[in-house]
N, C-alpha and C positions, 0 to 999 in steps of 0.2 A: 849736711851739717851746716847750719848759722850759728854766728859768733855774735851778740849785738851787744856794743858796749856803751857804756854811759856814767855820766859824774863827773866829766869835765866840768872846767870853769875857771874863773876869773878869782886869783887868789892874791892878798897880799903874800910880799915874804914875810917868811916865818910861820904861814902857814899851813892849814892840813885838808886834804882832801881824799876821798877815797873811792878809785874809781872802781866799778862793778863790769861782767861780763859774764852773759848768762848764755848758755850753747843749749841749742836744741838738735835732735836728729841722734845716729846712731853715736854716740862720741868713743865707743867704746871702753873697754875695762881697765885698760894698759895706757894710759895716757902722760901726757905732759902738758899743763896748761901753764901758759906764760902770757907777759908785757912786754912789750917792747915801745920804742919813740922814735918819731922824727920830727927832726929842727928844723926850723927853715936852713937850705942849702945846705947840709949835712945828709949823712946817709941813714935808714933804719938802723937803728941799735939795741940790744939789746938791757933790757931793764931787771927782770927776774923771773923766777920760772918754780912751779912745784909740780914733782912728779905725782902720782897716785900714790904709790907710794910713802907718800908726805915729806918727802927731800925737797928741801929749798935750795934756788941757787940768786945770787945777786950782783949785780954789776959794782963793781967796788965804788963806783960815782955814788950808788945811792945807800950802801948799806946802811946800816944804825938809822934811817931815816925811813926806808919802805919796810911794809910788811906785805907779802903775800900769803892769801888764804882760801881754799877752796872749801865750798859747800858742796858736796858731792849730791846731797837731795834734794840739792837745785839747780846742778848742772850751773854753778855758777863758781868764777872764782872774782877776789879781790884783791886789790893792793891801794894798802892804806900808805899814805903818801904824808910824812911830819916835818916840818923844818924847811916848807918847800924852799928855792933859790929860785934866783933869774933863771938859771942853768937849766933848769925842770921845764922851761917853757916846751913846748913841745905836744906834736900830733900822738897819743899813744892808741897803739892797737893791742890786740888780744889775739894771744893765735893756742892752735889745740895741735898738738902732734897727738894723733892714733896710732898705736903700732899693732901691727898683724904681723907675727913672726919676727921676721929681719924687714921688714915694709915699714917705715914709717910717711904717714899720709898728713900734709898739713894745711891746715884752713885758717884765713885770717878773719879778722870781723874788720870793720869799716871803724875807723878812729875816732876817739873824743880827745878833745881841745881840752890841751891845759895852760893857758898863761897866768905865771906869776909878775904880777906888777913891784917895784919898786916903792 
């Protein structure tokens, strides 16, 4: 499974941007595809997540400002990003939980660059 995400970039505040991640490989049926960030000097954090299912979940830092959305017949998901802040600067990844039974198996993608300028 690859993760390859893209759409970062260099945004005023109060801007929008909406970064893409497209999985190829088996991803299977039962999945959780999500966002996550890292700050400089901070740890990975969680940003928001939709199951197959179509249940959304959100980090309270960014509700009412992200949307998460998956293309399933493109093995893609996104999260559109409105109102950005300073705060939003940050490395974000893309990761896929598969699950097989009680197994869940998880893959990250390699990060795009989001800084909000001032």
């Amino acid at each position: 499974v690859q993760l390859q995400a893209s759409g970062g970039g260099l945004v005023q505040a109060g801007g929008s941007l909406r970064l893409s991640c497209t999985m190829s490989g088996s991803i299977g049926s039962i999945n959780k595809m999500g966002w996550y960030r890292q700050a400089p000097g901070k740890q990975r954090e969680f940003v928001a997540s939709i199951a197959s299912s179509g249940r959304t979940v959100y980090a309270d830092s960014v509700k009412g400002r992200c949307t998460i959305h998956r293309d399933d017949a493109k093995n893609t998901v996104y999260l559109q990003m409105d109102s950005l802040e300073l705060e939003d600067t940050a490395v974000y990844y893309c990761k896929l939980e598969k699950f097989s039974g009680s197994i869940a198996y998880n893959y990250w993608g390699h990060g795009t660059q989001v800084t909000v300028s001032s």
